[in-house]
N, C-alpha and C positions, 0 to 999 in steps of 0.2 A: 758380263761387263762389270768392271769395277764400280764401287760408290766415287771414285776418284774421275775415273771416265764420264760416267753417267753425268756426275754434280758439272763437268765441263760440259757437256755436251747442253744440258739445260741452260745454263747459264747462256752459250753460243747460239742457241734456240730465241731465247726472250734476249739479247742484245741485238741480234739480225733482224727485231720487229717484229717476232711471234704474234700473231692478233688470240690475246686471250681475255673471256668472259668479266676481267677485273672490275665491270661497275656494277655487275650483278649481284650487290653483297648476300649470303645465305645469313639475314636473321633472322629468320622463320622458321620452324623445326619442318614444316611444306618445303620451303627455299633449298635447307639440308638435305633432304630425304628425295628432292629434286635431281640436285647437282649430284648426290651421291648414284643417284638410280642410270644419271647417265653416264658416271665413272663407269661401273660399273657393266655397261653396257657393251662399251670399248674394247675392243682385245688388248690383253697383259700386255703385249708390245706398244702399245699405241700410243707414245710417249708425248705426241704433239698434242691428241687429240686431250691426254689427262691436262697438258699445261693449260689447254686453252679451254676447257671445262672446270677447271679448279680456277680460272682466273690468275695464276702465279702473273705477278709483278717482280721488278730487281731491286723495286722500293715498299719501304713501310709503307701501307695504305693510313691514313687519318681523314676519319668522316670529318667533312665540315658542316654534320648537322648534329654530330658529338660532341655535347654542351662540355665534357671532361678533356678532350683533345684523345682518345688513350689513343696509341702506336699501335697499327694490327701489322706484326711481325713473326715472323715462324719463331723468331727468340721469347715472344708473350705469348703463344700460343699451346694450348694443354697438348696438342701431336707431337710436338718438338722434341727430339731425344737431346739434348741437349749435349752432352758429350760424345756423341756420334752423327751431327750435322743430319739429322734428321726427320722426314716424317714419317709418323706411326700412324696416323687415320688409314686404316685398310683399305680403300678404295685408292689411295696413293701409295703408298710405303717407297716414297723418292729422298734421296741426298735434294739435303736444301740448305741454305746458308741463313743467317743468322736472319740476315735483314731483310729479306723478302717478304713476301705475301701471297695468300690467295683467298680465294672466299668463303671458305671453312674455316677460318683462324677463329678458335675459341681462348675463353680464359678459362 
């Protein structure tokens, strides 16, 4: 399947009301090594089950207990390819668009 495909199909996934993990933030390196373990657990094809273990939203997440406000955005995010609409964290490697999120989003 194309990244072109794929990136629709995602997107079609979390508009239709996906229910995914997104209040669960991973900032605990425990939290990380959590979410990751149960990517990870999932068969490569299991595309719902990564959205809704990674938490993906269609929006920026901002903590409102983040005294700075920052944007957690797959575009602020160290996974991000940035010229190729992407994530690189290995337990995802999905087309992802700018302004989304999930609960892996580091800086």
């Amino acid at each position: 399947m194309s990244d072109d495909t794929l990136l629709t199909r995602i997107e079609r996934l979390l508009a239709e009301g996906l229910q995914t993990e997104w209040a669960h933030r991973a900032y605990t390196s425990d939290a990380v090594d959590e979410a990751c373990r149960r990517l990870q657990a999932l068969a490569a094809d299991d595309l719902e089950g990564k959205l809704a273990v990674a938490g993906f939203t269609l929006e920026p997440f901002v903590d409102a207990a983040d005294e700075d406000g920052i944007e957690q955005s797959c575009a602020t995010c160290m996974y991000f390819e940035r010229h190729r609409g992407f994530c690189a964290l290995p337990q995802l490697m999905l087309p992802v668009r700018a302004q989304w999120s999930c609960i892996l989003w580091r800086i």
